[in-house]
ZADONU-162206 format. One record per residue (C-alpha): residue number from 0; residue in one letter; x, y, z; chain. Coordinates in nm, 2 decimals. Layout:
{NUM, "A", {X, Y, Z}, "A"};
...
END
This chain:
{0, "X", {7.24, -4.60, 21.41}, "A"};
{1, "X", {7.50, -4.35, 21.26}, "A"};
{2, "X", {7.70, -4.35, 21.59}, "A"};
{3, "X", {7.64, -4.72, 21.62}, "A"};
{4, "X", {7.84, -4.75, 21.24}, "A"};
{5, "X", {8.10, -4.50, 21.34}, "A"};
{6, "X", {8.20, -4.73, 21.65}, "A"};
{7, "X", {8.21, -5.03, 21.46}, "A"};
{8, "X", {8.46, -4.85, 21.16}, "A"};
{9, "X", {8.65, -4.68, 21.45}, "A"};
{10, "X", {8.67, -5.05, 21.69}, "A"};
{11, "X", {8.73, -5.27, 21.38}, "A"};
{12, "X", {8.92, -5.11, 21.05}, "A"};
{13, "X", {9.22, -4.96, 21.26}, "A"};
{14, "X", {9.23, -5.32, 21.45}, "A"};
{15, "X", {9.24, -5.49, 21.11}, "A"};
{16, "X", {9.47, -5.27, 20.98}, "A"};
{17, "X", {9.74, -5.34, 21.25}, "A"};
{18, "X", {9.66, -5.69, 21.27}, "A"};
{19, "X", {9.72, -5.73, 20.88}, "A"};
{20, "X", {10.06, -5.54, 20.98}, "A"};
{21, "X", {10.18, -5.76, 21.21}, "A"};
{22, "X", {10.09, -6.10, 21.05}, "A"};
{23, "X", {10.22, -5.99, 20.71}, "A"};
{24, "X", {10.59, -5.91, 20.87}, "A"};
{25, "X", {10.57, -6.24, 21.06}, "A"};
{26, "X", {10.48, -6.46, 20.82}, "A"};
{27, "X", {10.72, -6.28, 20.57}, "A"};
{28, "X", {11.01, -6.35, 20.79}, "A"};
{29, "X", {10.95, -6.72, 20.70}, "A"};
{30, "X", {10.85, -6.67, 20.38}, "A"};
{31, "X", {11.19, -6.46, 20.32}, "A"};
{32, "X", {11.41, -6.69, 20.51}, "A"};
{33, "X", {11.29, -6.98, 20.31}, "A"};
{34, "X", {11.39, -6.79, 19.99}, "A"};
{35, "X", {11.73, -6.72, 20.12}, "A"};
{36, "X", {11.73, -7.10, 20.20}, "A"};
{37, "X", {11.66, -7.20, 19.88}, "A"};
{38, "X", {11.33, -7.33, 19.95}, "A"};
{39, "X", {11.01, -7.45, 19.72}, "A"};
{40, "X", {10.75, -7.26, 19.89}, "A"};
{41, "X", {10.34, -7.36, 19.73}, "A"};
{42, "X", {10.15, -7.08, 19.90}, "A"};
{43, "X", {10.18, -6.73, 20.13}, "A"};
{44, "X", {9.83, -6.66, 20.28}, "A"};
{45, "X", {9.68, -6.36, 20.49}, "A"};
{46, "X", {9.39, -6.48, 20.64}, "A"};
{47, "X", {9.23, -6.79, 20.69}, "A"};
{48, "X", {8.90, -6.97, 20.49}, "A"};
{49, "X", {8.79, -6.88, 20.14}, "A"};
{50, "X", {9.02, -6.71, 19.93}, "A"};
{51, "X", {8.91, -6.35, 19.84}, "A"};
{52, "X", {9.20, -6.29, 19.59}, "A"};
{53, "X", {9.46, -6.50, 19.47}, "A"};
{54, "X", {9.73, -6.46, 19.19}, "A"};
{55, "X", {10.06, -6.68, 19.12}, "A"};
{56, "X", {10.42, -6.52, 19.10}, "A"};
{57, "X", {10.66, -6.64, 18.82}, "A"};
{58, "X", {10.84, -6.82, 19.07}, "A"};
{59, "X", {10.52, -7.01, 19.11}, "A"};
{60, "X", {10.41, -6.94, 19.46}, "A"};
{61, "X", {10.01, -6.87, 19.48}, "A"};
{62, "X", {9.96, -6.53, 19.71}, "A"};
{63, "X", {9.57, -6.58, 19.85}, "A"};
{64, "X", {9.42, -6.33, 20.06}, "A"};
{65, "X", {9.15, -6.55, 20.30}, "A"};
{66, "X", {8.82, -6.39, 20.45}, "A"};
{67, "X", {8.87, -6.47, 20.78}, "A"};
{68, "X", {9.19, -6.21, 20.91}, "A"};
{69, "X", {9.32, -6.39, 21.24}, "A"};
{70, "X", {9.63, -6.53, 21.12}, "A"};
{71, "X", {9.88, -6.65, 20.77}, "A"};
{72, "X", {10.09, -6.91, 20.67}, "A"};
{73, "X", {10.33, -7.00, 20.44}, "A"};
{74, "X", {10.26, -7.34, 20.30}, "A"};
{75, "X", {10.60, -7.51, 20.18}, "A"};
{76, "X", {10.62, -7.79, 19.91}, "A"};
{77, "X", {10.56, -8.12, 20.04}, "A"};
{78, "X", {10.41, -8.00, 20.34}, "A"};
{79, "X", {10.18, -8.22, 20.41}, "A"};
{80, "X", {10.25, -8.33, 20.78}, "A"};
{81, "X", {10.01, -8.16, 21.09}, "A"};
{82, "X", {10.27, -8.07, 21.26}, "A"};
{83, "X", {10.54, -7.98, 20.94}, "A"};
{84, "X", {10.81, -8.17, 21.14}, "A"};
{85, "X", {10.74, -8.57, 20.92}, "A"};
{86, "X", {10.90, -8.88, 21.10}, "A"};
{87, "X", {11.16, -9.10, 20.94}, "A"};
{88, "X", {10.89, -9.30, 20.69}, "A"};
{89, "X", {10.70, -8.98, 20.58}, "A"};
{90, "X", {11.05, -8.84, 20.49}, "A"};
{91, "X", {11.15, -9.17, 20.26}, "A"};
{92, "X", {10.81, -9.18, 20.11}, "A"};
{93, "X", {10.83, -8.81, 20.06}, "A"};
{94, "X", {11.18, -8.85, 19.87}, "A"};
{95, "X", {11.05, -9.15, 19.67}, "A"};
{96, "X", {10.78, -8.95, 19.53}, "A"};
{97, "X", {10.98, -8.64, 19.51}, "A"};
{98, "X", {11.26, -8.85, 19.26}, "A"};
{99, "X", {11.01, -9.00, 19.04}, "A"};
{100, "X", {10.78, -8.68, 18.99}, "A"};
{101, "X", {11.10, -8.41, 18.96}, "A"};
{102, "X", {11.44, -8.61, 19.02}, "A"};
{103, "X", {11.72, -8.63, 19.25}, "A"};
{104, "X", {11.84, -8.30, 19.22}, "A"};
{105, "X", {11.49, -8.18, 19.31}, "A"};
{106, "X", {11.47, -8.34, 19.67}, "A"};
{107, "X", {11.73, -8.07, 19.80}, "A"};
{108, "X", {11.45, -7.79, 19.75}, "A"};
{109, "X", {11.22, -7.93, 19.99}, "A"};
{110, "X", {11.20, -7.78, 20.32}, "A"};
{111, "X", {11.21, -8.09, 20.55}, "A"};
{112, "X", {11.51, -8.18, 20.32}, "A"};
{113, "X", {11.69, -7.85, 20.42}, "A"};
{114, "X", {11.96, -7.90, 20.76}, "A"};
{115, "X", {11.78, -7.90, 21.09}, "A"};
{116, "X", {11.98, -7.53, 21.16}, "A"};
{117, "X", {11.84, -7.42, 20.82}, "A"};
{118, "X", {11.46, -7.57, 20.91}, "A"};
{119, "X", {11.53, -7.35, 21.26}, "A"};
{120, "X", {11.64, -7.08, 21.17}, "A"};
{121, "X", {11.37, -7.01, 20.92}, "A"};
{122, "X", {11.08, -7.11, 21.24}, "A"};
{123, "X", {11.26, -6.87, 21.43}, "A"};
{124, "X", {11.22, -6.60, 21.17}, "A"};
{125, "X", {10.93, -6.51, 21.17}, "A"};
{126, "X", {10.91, -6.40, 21.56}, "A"};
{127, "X", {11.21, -6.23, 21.48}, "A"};
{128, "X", {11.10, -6.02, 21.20}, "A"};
{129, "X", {10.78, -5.94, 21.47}, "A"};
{130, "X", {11.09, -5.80, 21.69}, "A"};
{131, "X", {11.23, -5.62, 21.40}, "A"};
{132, "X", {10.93, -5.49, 21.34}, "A"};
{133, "X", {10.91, -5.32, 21.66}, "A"};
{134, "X", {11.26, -5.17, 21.68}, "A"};
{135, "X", {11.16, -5.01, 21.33}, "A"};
{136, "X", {10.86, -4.84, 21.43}, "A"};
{137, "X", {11.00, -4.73, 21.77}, "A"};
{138, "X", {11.33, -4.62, 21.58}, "A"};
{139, "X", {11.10, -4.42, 21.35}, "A"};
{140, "X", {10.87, -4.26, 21.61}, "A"};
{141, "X", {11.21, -4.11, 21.82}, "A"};
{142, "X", {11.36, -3.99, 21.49}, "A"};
{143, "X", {11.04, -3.86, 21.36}, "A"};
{144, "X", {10.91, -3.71, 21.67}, "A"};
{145, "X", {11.19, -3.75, 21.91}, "A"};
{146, "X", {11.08, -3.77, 22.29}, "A"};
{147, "X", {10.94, -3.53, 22.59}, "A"};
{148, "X", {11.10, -3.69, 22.86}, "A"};
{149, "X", {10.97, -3.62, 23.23}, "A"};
{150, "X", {11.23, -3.74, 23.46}, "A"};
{151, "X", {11.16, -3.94, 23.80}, "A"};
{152, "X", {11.23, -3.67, 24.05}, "A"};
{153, "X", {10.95, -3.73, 24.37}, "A"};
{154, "X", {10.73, -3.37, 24.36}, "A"};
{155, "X", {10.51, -3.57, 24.60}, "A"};
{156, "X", {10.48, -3.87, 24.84}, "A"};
{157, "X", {10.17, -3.99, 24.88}, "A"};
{158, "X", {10.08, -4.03, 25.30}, "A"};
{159, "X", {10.05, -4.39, 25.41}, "A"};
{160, "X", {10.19, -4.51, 25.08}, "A"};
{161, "X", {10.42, -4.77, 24.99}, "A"};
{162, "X", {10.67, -4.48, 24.88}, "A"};
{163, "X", {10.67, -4.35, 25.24}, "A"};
{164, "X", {10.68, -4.66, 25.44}, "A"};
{165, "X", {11.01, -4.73, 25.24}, "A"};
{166, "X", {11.18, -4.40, 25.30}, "A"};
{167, "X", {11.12, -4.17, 25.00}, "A"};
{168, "X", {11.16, -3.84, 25.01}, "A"};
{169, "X", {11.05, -3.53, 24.78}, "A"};
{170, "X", {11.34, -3.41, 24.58}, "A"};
{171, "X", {11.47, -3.77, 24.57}, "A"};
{172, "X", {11.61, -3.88, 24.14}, "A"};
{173, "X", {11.50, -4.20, 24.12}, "A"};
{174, "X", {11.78, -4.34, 23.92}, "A"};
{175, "X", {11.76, -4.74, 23.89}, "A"};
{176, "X", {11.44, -4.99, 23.99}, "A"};
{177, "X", {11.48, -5.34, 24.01}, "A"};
{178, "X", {11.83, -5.31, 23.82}, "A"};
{179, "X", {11.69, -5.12, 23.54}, "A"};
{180, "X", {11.80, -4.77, 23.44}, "A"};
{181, "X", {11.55, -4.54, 23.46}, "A"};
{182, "X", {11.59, -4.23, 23.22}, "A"};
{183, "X", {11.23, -4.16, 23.29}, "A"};
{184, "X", {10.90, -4.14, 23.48}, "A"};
{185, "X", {10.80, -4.39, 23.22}, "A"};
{186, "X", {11.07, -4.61, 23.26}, "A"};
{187, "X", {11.01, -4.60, 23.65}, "A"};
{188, "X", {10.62, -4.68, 23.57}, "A"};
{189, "X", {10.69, -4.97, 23.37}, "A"};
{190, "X", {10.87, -5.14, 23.61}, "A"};
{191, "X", {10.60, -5.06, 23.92}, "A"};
{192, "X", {10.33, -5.14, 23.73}, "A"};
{193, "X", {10.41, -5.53, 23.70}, "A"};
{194, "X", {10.55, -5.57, 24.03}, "A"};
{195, "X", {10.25, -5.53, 24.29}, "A"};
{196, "X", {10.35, -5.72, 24.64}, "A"};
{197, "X", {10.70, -5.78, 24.50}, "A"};
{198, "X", {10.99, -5.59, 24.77}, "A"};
{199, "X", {11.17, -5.42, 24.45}, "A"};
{200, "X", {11.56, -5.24, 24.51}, "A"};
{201, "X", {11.55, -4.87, 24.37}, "A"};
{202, "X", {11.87, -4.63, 24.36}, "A"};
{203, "X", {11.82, -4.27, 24.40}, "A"};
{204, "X", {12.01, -3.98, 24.41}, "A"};
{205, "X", {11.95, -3.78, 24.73}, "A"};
{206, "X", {12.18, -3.48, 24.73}, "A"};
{207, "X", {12.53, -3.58, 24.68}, "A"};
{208, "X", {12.45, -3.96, 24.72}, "A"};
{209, "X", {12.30, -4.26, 24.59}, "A"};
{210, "X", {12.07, -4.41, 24.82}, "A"};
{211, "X", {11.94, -4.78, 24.80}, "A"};
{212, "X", {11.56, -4.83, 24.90}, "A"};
{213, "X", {11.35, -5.13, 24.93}, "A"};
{214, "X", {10.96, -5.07, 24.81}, "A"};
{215, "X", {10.69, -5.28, 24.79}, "A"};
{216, "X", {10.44, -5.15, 24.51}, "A"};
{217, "X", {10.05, -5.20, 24.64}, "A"};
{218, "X", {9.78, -5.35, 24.37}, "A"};
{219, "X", {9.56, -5.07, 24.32}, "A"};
{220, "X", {9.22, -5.07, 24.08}, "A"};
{221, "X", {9.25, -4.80, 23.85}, "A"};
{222, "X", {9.01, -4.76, 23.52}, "A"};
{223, "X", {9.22, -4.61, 23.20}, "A"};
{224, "X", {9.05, -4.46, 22.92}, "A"};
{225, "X", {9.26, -4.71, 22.68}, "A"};
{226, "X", {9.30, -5.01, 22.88}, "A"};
{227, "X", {8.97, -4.98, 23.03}, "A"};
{228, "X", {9.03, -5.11, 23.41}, "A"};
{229, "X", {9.34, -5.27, 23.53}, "A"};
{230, "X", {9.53, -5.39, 23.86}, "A"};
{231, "X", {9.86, -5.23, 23.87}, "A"};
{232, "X", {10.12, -5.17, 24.14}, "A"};
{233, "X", {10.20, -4.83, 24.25}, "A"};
{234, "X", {10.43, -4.68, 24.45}, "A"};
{235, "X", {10.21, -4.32, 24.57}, "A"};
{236, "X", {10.48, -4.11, 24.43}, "A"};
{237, "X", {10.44, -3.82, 24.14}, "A"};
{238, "X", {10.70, -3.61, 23.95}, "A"};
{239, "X", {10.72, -3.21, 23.89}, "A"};
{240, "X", {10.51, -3.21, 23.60}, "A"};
{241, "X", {10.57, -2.78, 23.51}, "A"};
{242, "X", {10.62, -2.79, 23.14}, "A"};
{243, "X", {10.94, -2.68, 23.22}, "A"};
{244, "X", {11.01, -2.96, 23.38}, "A"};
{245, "X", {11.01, -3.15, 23.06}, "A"};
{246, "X", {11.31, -3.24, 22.86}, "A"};
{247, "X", {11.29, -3.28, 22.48}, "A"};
{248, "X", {11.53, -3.52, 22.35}, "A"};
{249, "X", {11.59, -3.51, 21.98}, "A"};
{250, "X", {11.76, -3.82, 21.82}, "A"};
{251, "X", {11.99, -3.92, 21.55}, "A"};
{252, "X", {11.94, -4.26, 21.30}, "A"};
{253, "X", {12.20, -4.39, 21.55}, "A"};
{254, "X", {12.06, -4.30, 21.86}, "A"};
{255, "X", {11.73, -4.34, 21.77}, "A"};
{256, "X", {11.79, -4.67, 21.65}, "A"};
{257, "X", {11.98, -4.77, 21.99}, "A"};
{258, "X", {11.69, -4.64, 22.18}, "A"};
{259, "X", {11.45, -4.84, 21.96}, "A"};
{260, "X", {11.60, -5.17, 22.01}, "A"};
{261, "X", {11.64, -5.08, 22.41}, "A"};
{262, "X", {11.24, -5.04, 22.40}, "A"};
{263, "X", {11.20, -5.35, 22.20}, "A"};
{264, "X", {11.38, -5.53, 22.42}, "A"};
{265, "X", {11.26, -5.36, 22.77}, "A"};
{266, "X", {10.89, -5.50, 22.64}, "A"};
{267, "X", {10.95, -5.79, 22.56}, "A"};
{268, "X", {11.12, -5.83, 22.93}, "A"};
{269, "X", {10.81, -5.66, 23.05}, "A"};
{270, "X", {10.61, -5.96, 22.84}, "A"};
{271, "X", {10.79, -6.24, 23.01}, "A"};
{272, "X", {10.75, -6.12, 23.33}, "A"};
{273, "X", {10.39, -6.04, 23.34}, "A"};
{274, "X", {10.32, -6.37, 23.18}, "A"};
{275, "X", {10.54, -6.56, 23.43}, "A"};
{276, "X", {10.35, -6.38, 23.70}, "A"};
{277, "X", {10.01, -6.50, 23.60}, "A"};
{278, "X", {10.14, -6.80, 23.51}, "A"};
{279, "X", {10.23, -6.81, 23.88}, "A"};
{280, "X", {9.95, -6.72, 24.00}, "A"};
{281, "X", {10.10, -6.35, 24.10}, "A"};
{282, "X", {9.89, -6.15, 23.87}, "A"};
{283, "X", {9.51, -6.23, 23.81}, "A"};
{284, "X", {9.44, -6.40, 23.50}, "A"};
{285, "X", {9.18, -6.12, 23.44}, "A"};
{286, "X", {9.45, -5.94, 23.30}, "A"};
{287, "X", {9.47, -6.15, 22.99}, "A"};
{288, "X", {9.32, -6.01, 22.70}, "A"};
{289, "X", {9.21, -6.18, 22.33}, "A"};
{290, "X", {9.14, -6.01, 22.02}, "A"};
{291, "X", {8.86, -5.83, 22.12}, "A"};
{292, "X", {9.02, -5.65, 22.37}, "A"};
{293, "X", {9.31, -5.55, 22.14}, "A"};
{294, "X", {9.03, -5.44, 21.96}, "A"};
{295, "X", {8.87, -5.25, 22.21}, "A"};
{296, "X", {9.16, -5.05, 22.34}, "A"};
{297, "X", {9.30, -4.97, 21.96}, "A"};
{298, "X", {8.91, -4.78, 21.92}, "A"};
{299, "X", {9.01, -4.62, 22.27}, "A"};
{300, "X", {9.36, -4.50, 22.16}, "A"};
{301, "X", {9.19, -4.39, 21.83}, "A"};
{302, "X", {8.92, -4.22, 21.99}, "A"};
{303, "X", {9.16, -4.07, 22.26}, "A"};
{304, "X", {9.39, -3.93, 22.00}, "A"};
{305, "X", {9.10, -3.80, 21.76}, "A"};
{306, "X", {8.96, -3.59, 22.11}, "A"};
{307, "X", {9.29, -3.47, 22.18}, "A"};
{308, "X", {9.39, -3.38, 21.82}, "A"};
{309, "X", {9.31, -3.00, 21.74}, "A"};
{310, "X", {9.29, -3.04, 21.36}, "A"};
{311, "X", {9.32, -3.34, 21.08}, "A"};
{312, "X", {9.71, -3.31, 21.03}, "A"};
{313, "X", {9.78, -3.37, 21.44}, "A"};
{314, "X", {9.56, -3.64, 21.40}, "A"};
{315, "X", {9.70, -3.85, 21.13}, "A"};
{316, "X", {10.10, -3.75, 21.25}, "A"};
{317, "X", {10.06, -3.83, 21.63}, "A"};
{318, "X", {9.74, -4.01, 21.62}, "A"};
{319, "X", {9.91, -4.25, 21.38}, "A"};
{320, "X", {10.21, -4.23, 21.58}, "A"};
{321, "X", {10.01, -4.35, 21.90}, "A"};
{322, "X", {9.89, -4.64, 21.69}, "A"};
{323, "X", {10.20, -4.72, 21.53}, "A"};
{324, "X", {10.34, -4.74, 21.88}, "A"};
{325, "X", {10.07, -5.00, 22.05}, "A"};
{326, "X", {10.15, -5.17, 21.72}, "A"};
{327, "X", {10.52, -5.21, 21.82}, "A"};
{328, "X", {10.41, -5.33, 22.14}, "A"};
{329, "X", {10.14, -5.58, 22.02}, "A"};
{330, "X", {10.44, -5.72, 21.73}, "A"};
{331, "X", {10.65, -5.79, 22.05}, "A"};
{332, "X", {10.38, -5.95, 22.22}, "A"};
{333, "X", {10.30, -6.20, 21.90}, "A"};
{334, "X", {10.69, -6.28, 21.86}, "A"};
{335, "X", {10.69, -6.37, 22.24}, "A"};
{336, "X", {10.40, -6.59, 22.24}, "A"};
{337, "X", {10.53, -6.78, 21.91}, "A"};
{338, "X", {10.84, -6.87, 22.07}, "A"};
{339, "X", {10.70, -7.07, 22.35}, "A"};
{340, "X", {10.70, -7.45, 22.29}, "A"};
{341, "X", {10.42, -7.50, 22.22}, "A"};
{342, "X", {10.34, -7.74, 21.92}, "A"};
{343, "X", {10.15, -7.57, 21.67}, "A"};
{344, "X", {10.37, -7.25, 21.78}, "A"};
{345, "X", {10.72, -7.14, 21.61}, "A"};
{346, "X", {10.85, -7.28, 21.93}, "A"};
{347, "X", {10.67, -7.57, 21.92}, "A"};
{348, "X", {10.84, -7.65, 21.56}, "A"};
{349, "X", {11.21, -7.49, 21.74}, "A"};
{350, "X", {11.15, -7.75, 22.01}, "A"};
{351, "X", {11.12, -8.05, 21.75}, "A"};
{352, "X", {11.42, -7.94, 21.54}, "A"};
{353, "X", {11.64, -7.89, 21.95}, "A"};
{354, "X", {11.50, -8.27, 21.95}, "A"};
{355, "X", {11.55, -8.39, 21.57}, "A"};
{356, "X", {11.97, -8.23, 21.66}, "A"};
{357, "X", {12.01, -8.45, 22.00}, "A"};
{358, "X", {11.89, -8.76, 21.85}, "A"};
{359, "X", {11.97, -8.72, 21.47}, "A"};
{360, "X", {11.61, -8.83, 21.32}, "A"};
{361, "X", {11.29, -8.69, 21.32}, "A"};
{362, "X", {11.05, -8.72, 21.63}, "A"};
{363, "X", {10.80, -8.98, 21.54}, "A"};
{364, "X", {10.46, -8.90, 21.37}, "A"};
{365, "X", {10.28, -9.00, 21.70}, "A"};
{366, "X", {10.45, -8.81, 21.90}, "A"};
{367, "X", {10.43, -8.53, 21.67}, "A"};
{368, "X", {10.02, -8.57, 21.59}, "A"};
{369, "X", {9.93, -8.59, 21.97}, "A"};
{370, "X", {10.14, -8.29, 22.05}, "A"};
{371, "X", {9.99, -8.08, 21.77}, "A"};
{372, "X", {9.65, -8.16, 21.96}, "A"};
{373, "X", {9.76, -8.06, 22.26}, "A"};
{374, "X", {9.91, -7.78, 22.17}, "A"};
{375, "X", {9.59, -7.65, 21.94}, "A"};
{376, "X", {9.38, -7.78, 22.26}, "A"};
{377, "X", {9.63, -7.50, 22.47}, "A"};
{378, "X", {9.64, -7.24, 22.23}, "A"};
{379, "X", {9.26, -7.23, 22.14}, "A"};
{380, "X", {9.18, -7.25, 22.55}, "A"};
{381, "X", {9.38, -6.98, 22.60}, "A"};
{382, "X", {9.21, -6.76, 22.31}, "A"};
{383, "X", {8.87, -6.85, 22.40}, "A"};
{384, "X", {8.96, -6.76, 22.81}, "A"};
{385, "X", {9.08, -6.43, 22.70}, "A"};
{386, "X", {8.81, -6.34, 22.48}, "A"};
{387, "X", {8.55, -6.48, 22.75}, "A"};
{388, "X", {8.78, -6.22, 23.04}, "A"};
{389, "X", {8.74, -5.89, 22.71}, "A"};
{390, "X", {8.33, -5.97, 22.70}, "A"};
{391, "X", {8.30, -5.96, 23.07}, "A"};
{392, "X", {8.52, -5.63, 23.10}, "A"};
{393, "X", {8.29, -5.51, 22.84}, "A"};
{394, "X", {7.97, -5.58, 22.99}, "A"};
{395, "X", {7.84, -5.74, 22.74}, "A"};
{396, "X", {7.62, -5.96, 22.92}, "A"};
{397, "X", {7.54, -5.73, 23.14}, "A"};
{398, "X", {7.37, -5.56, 22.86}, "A"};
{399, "X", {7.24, -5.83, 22.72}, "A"};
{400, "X", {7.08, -5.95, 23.03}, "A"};
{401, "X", {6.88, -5.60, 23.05}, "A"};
{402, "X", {6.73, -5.65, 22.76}, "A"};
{403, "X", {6.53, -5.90, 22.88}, "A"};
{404, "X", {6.47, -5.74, 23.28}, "A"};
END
């Protein structure tokens, strides 16, 4: 019973705490960017359901804290609309009521009042301030920690590998994959991991020369002790992995910050091409994984770290390092996925303001109400596919099934 309450703190409370994290810097880039805009915001909420706290700032916005942690919002005034994007008539009867209850001057305060680039730029925010988020704690990590960089020199070619049927050869600095600099073994793994049964262009440094080869990573089935089992390409190659072989990189607030942003953006590339993939049909949809299995592999990285960690102080500094990190990744993740145009998504609203700007008036409430549906529809499909792919990887109903054998 004891260990069964020390997996639930350990799969749940660190979970929560990054979720919490991420939501409150997303939703607080709208809620920020709607300040700066000058607009009359009702309500900022963490969490969804029942309020278990709530208190009103001077400036009279209610701050509620819901029981149910899977997402925020930022309500604004007047926002009454499904889809937060009224038609032509909800926007005259909105100004008639506004004049009579506050004035004229009043009407400019309202967010659906504000300029279409105003109304834009404050959807956009709050991906962008999950993007942010991530170049901060990466930024902080190198600065704090700096980096142990092993770099992609061959030690070995695996026989009858992909790696050997394209010409690789031990001593070979593998400098460049699929157009992407690679200043690391990581850097080269990031790239091969996405790309199984895709011919890929890699530049490496044989002698005195810089050689061109064409590989095809192979699909292989490997099980990770954070990830839990996964499909990823792989070349059959290792690097010298003597700890002198290491290189410790220490960085400046400039560097580090430079470096930061480069891994900010190199995930979110990674993002968009995995998705596309198994959009695609390239990569099995298996892959996708809901809340649960964010949940799952943040217990794994916490139990990983606490087995590694020789005494309480590692432990919190790289143990909350490692979580900080899958954090950064997760934030990119999030920012990504509310961009698309989806309605009900930040890109969803982007996409009715691109629309609103082409044909200078609101789309109409019809338009707007069925694609809310649809896009809820999408969104919660999605969501419940994902989480039913984390409860078969966790063989849950396997175990439920031998309860009753």
């Amino acid at each position: 019973m004891i260990s069964f309450l020390q997996d639930a703190v350990i799969y749940s409370l660190p979970w929560l705490i990054l979720l919490t994290l991420i939501i409150t810097v997303h939703e607080l880039g709208h809620f920020l960017a709607a300040k700066a805009c000058g607009v009359a915001i009702d309500q900022f909420s963490l969490g969804f359901g029942h309020a278990l706290a709530s208190w009103r700032d001077k400036s009279g916005v209610q701050w509620r804290i819901g029981w149910i942690p899977l997402g925020g919002y930022v309500r604004f005034s007047g926002d009454e609309n499904a889809a937060s994007v009224p038609d032509q008539n909800d926007l005259n009867q909105l100004r008639q009521e506004i004049i009579e209850t506050e004035g004229v001057a009043a009407v400019g305060r309202y967010f659906h009042f504000k300029p279409v680039w105003q109304r834009a730029l404050i959807a956009a925010a709050g991906p962008a301030a999950n993007f942010g988020l991530a170049i901060v704690i990466f930024t902080t990590i190198l600065l704090v920690f700096g980096a142990h960089q092993l770099p992609a020199r061959i030690a070995l070619v695996a026989p009858g590998s992909a790696a050997e049927a394209a010409g690789f050869r031990v001593g070979d600095l593998i400098l460049r994959a699929d157009g992407r600099n690679v200043r690391a073994f990581d850097d080269l793994q990031e790239v091969v991991q996405i790309r199984g049964g895709l011919p890929t262009r890699f530049v490496v440094q044989r002698g005195h020369e810089n050689i061109s080869i064409i590989a095809t990573p192979r699909w292989k089935s490997v099980s990770d002790a954070i990830a839990g089992d996964q499909r990823i390409g792989q070349l059959g190659i290792a690097p010298n992995q003597d700890p002198k072989d290491f290189v410790f990189v220490k960085y400046d607030l400039g560097s580090a910050l430079v470096a930061g942003t480069r891994q900010t953006w190199r995930t979110l590339q990674m993002s968009v091409f995995g998705l596309g993939r198994i959009l695609t049909g390239q990569i099995s949809v298996n892959q996708l994984h809901g809340p649960l299995g964010i949940a799952h592999m943040t217990g794994n990285l916490v139990k990983a770290s606490a087995e590694a960690a020789p005494n309480l102080k590692t432990l919190i500094l790289f143990g909350g390092g490692n979580l900080l990190k899958f954090a950064a990744i997760i934030s990119v993740g999030i920012g990504f996925m509310n961009l698309l145009p989806v309605p009900v998504l930040d890109g969803g609203h982007l996409m009715f303001y691109a629309i609103e700007a082409a044909i200078k008036r609101p789309v109409s409430a019809h338009i707007q109400a069925v694609g809310f549906r649809v896009g809820l529809a999408l969104v919660l499909g999605l969501m419940l596919f994902a989480t039913w792919n984390d409860l078969q990887q966790s063989q849950v109903f396997k175990f439920i099934g031998g309860l009753f054998l």
